[in-house]
C-alpha positions in Angstrom: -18.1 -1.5 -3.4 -16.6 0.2 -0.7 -14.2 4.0 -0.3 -11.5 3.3 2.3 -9.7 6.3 3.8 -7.1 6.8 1.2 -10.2 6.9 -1.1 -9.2 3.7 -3.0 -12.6 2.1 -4.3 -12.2 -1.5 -3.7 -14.8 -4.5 -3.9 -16.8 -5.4 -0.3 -17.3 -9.2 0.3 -19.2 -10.7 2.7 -19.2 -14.0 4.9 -22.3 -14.7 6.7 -23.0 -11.0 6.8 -19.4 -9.2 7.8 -17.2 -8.6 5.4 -13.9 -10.8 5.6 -11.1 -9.8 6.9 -8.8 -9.4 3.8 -10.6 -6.2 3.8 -8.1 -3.3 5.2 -9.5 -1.3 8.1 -9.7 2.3 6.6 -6.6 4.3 6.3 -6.0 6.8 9.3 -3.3 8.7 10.8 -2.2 6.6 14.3 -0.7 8.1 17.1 3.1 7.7 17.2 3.2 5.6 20.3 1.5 2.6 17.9 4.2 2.8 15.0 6.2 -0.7 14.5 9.3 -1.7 12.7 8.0 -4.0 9.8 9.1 -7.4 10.5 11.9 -9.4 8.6 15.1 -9.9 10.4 16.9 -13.4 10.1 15.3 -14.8 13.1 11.6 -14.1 11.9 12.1 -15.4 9.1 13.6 -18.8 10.8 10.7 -18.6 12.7 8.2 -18.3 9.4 9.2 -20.8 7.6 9.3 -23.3 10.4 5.7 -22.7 11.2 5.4 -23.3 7.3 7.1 -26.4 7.5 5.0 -27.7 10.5 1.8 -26.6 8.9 1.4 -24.8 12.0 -1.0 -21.5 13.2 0.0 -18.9 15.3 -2.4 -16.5 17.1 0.5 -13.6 16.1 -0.2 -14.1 12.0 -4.2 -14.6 12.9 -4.5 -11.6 14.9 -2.2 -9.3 13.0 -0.2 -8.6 16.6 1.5 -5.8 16.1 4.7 -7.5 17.9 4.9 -10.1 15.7 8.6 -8.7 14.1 10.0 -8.3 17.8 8.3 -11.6 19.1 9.7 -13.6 16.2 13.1 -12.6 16.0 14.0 -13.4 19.5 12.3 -17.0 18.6 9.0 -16.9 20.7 5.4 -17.6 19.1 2.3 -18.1 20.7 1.0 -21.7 18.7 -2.1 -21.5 17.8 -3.9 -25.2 17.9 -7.1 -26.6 16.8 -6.8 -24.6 13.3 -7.3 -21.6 11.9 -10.9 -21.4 11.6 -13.1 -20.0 14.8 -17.1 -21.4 15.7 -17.3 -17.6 17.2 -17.3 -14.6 15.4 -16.0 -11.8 18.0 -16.2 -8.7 16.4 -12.5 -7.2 17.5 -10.6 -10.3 16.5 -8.9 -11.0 13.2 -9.0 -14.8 13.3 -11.7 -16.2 10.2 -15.0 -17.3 11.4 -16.5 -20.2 9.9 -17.0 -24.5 10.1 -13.9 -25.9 11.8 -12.3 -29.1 9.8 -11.6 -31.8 11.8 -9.2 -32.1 14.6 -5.7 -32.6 13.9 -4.8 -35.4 16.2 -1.0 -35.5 15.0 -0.9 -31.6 15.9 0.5 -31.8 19.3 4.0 -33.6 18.4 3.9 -30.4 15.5 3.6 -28.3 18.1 6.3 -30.1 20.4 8.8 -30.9 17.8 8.4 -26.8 16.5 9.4 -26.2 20.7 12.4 -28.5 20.6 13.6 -27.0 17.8 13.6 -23.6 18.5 15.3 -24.7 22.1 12.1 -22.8 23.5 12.4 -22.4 27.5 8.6 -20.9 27.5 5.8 -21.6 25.3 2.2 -19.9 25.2 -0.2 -22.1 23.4 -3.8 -21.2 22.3 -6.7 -22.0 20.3 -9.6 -21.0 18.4 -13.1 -21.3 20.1 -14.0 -24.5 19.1 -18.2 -24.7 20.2 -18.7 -27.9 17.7 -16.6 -30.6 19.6 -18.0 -31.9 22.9 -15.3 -30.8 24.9 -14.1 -27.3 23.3 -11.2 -28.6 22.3 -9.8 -29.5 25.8 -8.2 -32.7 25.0 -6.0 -31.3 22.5 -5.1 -28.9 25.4 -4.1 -31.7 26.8 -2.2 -33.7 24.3 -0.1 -30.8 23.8 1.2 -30.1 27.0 1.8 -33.7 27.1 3.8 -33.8 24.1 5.8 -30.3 24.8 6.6 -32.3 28.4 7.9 -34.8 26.8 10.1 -33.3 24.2 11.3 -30.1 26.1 10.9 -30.9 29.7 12.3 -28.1 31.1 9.8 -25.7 28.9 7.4 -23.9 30.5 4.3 -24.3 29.5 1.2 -21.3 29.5 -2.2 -21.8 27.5 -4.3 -19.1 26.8 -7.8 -21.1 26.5 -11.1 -20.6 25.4 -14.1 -20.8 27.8 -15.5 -24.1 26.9 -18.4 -22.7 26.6 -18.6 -23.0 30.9 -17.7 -26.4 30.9 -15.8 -27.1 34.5 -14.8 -30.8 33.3 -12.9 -28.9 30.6 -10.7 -26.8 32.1 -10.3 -29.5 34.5 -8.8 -31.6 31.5 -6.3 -28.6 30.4 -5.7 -28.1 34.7 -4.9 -31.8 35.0 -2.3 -31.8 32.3 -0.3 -29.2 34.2 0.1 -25.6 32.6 2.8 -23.4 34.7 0.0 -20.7 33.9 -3.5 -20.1 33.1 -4.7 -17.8 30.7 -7.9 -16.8 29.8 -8.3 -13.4 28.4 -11.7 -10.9 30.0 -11.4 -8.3 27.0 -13.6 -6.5 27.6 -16.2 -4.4 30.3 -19.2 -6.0 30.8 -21.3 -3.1 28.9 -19.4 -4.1 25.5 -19.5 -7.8 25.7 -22.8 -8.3 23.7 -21.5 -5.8 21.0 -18.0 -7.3 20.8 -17.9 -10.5 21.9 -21.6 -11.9 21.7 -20.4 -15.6 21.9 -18.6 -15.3 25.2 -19.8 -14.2 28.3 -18.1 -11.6 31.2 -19.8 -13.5 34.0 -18.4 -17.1 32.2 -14.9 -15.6 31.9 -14.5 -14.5 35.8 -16.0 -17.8 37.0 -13.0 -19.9 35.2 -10.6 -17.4 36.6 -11.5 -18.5 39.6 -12.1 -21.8 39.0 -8.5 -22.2 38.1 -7.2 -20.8 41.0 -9.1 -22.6 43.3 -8.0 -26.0 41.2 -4.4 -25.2 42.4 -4.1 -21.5 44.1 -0.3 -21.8 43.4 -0.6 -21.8 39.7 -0.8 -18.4 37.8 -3.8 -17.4 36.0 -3.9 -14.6 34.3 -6.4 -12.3 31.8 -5.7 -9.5 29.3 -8.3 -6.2 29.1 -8.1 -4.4 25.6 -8.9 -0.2 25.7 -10.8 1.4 22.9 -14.1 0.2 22.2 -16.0 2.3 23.8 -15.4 1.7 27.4 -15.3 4.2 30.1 -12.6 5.0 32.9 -15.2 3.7 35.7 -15.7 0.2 33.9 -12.0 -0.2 33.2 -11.6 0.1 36.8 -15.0 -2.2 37.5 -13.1 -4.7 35.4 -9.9 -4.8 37.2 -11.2 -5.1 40.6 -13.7 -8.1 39.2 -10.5 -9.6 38.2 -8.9 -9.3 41.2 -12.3 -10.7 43.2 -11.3 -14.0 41.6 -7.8 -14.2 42.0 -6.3 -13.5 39.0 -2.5 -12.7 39.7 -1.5 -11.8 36.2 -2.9 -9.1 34.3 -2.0 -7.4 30.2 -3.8 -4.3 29.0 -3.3 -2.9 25.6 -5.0 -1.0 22.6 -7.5 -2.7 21.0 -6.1 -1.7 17.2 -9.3 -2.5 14.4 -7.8 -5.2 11.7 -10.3 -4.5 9.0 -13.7 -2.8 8.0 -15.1 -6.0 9.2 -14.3 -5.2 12.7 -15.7 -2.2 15.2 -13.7 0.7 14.7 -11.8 2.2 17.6 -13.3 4.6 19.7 -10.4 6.4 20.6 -6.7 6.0 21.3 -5.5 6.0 24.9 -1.9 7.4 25.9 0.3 6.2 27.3 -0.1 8.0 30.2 -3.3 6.5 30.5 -1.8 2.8 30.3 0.6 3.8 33.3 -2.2 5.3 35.3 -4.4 1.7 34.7 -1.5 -0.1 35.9 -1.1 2.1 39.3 -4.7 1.2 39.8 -3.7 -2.4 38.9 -0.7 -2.6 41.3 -2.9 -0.8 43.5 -5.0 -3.7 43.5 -2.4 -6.2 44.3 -1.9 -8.1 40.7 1.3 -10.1 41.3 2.4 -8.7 37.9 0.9 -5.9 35.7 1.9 -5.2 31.9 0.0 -2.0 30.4 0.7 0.0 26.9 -0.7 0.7 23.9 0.9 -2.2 21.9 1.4 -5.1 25.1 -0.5 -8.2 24.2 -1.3 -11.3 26.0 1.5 -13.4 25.1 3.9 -10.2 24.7 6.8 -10.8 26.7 4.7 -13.7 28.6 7.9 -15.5 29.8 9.1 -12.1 31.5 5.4 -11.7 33.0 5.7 -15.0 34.6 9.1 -14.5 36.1 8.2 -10.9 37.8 4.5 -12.7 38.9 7.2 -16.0 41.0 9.5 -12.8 41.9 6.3 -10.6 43.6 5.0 -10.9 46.8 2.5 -13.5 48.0 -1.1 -12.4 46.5 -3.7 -11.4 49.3 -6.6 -13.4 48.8 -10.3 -12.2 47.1 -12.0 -11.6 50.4 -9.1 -9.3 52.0 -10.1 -7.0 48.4 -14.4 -7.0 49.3 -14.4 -10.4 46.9 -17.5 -13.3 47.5 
């Protein structure tokens, strides 16, 4: 058994050692900058019951994003393909660890008929880390994009990958098929990747940054930093300028906000104040487009993101910022 905040006793059940997330995170008092509207205007629910009808994931429901109302009742979702079951167990993310089923090779057309219906004119897809197929799961990448084209040809299209465990030929597959941007998400300093992310690796993550860029330096690519576990200011600031070294052009910060007991627990809250000095340093930096705040995301607002990054001025290159 376990006490949560509000001193409800409720059972503790484990999965390979963590408790599961349908375990709240222990009741606390959040700072007012992190409140949200619960969600359930008409157009979330349009978008909730088609995602039900498609037998579809999303990362928004996975990761508990706190946007989710907002997101979903202007009619944008980040797909979440691949399933809803990830071969890594990070210990921030909300998403259930476990065997993956088989692939779902009729997914794709899912995912592009879910596009067409919603008249989408920008689409993030995503996936879980899929370490037991040979390729991480970059052919359904792939197929995705290729069905989304051919559906919705005007959409744009961003996927927010995996690492493929370091596999070039991989992200060469997703590259070919022709993403408008490239996402891969850092997390993380370097100091806290063992404790929070043992299966990736901070090295890993900056080297397909900048392979992507050098696949075709005038697609996007872009990486999201989350703030409370434990960081400090310094290797915030290491992180950004690493970015930076490898050409990313697009970069999200946000609060890192604990789903469940299962999960580390915040260190601290930063304000807001904090998020707008990050993103001075940021601009500072020459990111083509910077979104920092206690409750941005990734995908949050991803179409506008990409739109400011084609509207910025042309990026200066790694080597004009002291990169390899």
């Amino acid at each position: 058994m376990t006490t949560l905040g509000d001193q409800r006793t409720v059972p503790a059940t484990f999965f390979r050692g963590r408790r599961i997330r349908a375990e709240p995170a222990p009741a606390g008092a959040k700072p007012r900058w992190l409140k949200v509207r619960a969600p359930g205007t008409p157009g979330y629910r349009r978008l909730k019951r088609l995602v039900r009808e498609q037998s579809l994931h999303t990362v928004c429901e996975e990761a508990n994003c706190p946007n989710i109302g907002e997101c979903w009742h202007h009619g944008t979702a980040t797909f979440m393909i691949l399933g809803g079951v990830c071969t890594r167990a990070c210990a921030y993310c909300n998403v259930e660890h476990g065997q993956p089923g088989p692939v779902d090779e009729a997914e794709p057309a899912r995912v592009a008929e879910a596009v067409r219906i919603l008249n989408l004119d920008y689409v993030v897809i995503t996936s879980v880390d899929r370490d037991d197929l040979d390729d991480g799961g970059a052919g359904a990448f792939a197929a995705t994009i290729t069905a989304i084209r051919t559906k919705s040809p005007a959409c744009r299209i961003e996927t927010l990958v995996p690492d493929f465990g370091g596999r070039d030929a991989s992200l060469d597959t997703v590259l070919s098929a022709g993403p408008d941007v490239l996402n891969h998400n850092i997390e993380t300093v370097r100091s806290q990747y063992r404790r929070a992310r043992p299966g990736g690796n901070y090295d890993r993550a900056l080297r397909l940054l900048g392979h992507a860029h050098r696949h075709q330096p005038a697609r996007p690519t872009k990486s999201g930093l989350m703030v409370g576990l434990g960081e400090t200011w310094d290797e915030l600031l290491e992180t950004l300028a690493d970015l930076r070294r490898v050409d990313c052009g697009i970069l999200t910060i946000g609060q890192y906000l604990r789903p469940s007991v299962a999960h580390l627990p915040v260190a601290r809250y930063y304000h807001p104040d904090e998020f707008a000095a990050l993103k001075q340093v940021a601009v500072s930096l020459r990111f083509g487009h910077v979104e920092s705040g206690p409750l941005v995301r990734s995908s949050y607002h991803a179409h506008e993101q990409a739109e400011a990054f084609a509207a910025s001025p042309p990026l200066r290159q790694a080597e004009e910022i002291g990169g390899p």
